[in-house]
C-alpha positions in Angstrom: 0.0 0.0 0.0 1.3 3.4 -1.0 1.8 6.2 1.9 -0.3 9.4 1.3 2.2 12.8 1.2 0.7 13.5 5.0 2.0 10.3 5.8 5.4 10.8 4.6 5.6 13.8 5.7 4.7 12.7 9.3 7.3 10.0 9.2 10.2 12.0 7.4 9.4 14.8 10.3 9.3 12.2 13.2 12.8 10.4 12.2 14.8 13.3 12.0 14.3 15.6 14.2 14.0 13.5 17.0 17.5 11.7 15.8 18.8 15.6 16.3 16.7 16.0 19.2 18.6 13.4 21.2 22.1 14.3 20.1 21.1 17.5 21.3 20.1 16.3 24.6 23.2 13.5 24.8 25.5 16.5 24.0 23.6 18.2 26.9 25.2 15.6 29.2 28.3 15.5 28.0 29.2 18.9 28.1 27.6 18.9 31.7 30.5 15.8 31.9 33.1 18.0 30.8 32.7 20.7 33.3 32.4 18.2 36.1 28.3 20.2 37.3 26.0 18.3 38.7 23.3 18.0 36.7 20.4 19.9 36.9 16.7 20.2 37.0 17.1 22.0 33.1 18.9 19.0 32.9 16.6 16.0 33.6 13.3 18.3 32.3 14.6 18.7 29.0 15.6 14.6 29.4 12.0 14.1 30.1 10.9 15.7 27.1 13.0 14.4 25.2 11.3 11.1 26.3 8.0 12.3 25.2 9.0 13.2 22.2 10.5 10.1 21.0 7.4 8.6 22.5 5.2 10.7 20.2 7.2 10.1 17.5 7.6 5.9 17.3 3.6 6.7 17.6 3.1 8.9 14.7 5.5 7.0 12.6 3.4 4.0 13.1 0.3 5.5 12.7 1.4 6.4 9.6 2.9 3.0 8.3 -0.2 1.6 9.2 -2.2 3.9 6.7 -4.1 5.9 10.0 -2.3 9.2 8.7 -3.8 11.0 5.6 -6.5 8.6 5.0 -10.5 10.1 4.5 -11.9 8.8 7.8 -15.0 7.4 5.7 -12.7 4.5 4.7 -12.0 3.6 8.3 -13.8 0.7 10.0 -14.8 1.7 13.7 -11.9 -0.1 15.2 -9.6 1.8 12.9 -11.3 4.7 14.0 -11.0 4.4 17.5 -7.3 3.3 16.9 -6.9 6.8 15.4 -8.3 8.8 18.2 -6.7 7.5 20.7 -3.8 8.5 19.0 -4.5 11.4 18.3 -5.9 11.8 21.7 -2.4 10.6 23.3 -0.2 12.8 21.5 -2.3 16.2 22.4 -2.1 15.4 26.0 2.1 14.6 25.6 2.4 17.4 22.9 1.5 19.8 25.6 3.5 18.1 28.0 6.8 18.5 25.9 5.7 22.2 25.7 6.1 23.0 29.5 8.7 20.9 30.1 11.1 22.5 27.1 10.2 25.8 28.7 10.6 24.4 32.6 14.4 24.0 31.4 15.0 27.1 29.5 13.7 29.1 32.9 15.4 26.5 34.9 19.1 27.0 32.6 18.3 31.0 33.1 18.1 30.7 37.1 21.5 28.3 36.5 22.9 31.7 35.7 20.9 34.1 36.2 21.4 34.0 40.1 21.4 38.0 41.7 19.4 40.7 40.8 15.4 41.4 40.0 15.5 38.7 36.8 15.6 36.1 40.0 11.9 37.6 40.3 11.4 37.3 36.7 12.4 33.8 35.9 10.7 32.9 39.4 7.5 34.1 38.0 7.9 32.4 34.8 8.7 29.0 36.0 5.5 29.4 38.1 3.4 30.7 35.2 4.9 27.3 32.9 4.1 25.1 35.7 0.7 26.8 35.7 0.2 26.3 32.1 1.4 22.5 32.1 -1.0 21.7 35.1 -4.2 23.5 33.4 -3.7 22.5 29.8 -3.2 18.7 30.6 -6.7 18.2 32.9 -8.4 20.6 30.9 -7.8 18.5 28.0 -8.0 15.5 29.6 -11.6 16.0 30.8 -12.5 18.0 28.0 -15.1 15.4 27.0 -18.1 13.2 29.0 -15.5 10.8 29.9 -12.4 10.5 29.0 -13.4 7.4 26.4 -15.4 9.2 24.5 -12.9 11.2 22.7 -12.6 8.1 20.7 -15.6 5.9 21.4 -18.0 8.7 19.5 -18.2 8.0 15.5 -17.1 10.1 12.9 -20.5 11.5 12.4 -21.2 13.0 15.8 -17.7 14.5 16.2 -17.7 17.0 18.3 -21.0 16.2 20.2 -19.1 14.3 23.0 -17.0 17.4 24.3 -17.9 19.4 27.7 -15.6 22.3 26.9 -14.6 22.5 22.8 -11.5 20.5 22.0 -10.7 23.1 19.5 -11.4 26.3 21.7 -9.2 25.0 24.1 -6.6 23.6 21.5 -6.5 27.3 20.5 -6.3 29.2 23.7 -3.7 26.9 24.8 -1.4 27.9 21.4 -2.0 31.1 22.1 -0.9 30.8 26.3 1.9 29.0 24.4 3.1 32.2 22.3 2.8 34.5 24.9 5.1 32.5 27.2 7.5 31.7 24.7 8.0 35.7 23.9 8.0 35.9 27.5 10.8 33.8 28.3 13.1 34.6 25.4 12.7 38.0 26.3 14.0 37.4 30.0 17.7 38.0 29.2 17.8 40.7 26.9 17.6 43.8 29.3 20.8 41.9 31.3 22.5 41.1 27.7 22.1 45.3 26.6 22.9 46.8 29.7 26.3 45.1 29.3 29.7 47.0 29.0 30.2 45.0 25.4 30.5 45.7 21.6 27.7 45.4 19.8 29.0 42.6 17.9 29.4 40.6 21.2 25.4 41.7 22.4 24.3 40.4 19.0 26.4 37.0 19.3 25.4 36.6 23.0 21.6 37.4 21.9 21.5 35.3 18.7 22.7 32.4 21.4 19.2 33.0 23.3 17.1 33.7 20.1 17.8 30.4 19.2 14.2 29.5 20.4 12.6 32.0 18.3 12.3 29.0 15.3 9.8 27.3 17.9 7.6 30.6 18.0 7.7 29.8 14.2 6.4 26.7 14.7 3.7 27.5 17.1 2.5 30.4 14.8 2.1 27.7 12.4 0.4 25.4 14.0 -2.2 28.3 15.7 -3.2 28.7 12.1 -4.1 25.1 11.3 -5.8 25.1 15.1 -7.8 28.1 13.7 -8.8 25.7 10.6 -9.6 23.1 13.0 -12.1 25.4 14.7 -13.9 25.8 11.2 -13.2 21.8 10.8 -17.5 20.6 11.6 -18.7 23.7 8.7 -16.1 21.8 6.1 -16.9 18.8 3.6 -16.1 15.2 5.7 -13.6 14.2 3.5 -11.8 17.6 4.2 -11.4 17.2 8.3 -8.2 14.5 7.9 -6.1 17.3 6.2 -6.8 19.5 9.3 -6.0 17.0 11.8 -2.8 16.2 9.9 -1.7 19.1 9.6 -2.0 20.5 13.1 -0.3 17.3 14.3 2.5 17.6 12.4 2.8 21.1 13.2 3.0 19.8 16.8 5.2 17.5 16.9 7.7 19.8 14.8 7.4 22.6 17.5 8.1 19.7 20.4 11.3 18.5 18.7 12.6 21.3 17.4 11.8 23.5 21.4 13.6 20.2 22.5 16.8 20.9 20.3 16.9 24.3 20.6 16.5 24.3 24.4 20.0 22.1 24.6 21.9 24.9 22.3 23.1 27.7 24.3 24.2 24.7 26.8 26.8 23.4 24.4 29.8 25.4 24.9 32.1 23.0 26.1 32.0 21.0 23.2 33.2 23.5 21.0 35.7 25.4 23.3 36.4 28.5 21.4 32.9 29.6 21.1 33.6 32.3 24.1 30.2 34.0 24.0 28.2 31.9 26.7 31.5 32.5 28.8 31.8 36.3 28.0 27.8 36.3 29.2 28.1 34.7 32.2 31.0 36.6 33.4 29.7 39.9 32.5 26.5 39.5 33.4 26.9 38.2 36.7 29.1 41.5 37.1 26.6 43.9 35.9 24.1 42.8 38.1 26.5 42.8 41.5 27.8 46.2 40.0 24.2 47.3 40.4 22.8 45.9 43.7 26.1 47.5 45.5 26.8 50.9 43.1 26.1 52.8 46.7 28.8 51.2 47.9 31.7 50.2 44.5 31.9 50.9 41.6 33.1 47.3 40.9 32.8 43.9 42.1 35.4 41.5 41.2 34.7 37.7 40.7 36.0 36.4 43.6 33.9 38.6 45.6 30.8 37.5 43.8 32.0 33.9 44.6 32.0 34.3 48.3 27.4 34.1 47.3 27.2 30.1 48.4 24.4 30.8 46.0 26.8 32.1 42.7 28.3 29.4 41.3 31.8 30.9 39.5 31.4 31.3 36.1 34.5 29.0 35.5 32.6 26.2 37.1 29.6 26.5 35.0 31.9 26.4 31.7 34.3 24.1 33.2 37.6 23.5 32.9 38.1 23.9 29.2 36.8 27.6 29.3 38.7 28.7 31.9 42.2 27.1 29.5 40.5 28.4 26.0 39.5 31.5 27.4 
């Protein structure tokens, strides 16, 4: 039996980028290795993504090998059918899960070295907003129908009778919650990077390391406008709702591999030791911000004395060894 493109597509998407995913992660490790740091709780939440995303993934692949992805839901018997929602019912619930927990780490890697000063307010806030967001958007969705079994026990003709709350309303204020916090949490360490004593070169390198996430905003922008087409999905022909569903799952899982890759890239330094910048940052912004909380007092606060914080860890010991030589 020939795949459908949707199906391709779906597996294509689901091999690679979860292959890149977890050298990402593994490289993640290693480098926390090489610096001889405990790991972390950015560590093991972006490790637990990671596990949902290759979970999602064998899923979709085999969906689609089995010919449940890009087929008109007509042709389905109702065991096929069921087979298909629960799927499909499985991988919104982790989708959403892989969501939080890629930004739990980013906020998490911020507080790793972000550690003095008012952004310890800020990324407080926004790891208790993420957690927020995690925690409301999986029961929410979850109970979103008359019990939980009828997402998939209700036949094709009577979707969208069985929900409580509207799967796609809440599909769609959840991609928005989504946006906001991901503009929110890139955004944290700019006014630290531009109030730094550096070239502009150097902000724009040290920046372009934390914008790294903005391809995920991509993604979720994306897949809000194939969640607005699922919205209109009951006014549309039958044979046009599989398209919808395929697309916004695709969409879905690209945004949870590619938040899980780019959540592991500004933490990389040590395998390439003469990429400086993440070093330069840390230094300098961990200066800034003493240089601030004590100008009534210095002008200047020198490492060491910023060391003496049980609470500061030096930035020679987050970069490790290998910084501290290269650098």
């Amino acid at each position: 039996m020939a795949l459908s493109r949707p199906a391709i597509n779906a597996i294509v998407t689901s091999t690679v980028f979860p292959i890149i995913a977890s050298v990402a992660v593994a490289l993640r490790f290693i480098a926390r290795s090489k610096k001889k740091q405990p790991f972390g709780s950015d560590d093991w939440s972006i490790l637990a993504a990671l596990i949902c995303c290759l979970s999602i993934a064998v899923v979709a692949i085999w969906a689609a090998c089995i010919g449940l992805t890009g087929a008109q839901w007509s042709h389905f018997t109702p065991i096929q059918f069921t087979k298909l929602r629960k799927i499909q019912f499985a991988q919104i619930l982790l989708s959403h899960v892989i969501f939080g927990l890629t930004k739990l780490s980013v906020v998490f890697f911020y507080k790793r070295i972000f550690n003095l000063g008012r952004i310890v307010i800020a990324t407080n806030l926004a790891l208790a907003l993420v957690i927020l967001f995690m925690i409301t958007s999986f029961f929410t969705l979850l109970f979103c129908a008359r019990g939980v079994s009828s997402f998939w026990t209700t036949p094709p003709q009577l979707e969208g009778t069985q929900y409580i709350m509207k799967l796609s309303d809440l599909i769609k204020a959840y991609s928005i919650i989504d946006i906001v916090l991901d503009i929110t949490i890139l955004s944290l360490p700019l006014a630290p990077i531009y109030r730094m004593h550096l070239s502009v070169g150097r902000r724009l390198a040290i920046t372009a390391i934390f914008l790294l996430g903005a391809f995920c905003l991509v993604c979720s922008i994306v897949r809000l406008h194939y969640v607005q087409e699922l919205d209109n999905s009951p006014t549309l022909p039958p044979e046009k709702r599989p398209r919808i569903y395929d697309n916004n799952d695709l969409w879905a899982h690209l945004e949870a591999y590619a938040s899980t890759l780019t959540a592991c890239l500004p933490t990389l330094r040590p395998i390439f030791p003469n990429y400086r910048s993440l070093h330069s940052l840390v230094a300098s912004v961990r200066s800034w911000i003493s240089a601030s909380s004590n100008s009534s007092r210095q002008n200047n606060v020198d490492e060491e004395q910023l060391c003496e914080n049980r609470d500061v860890i030096p930035p020679n010991n987050i970069l490790g060894p290998a910084a501290s030589q290269s650098d």
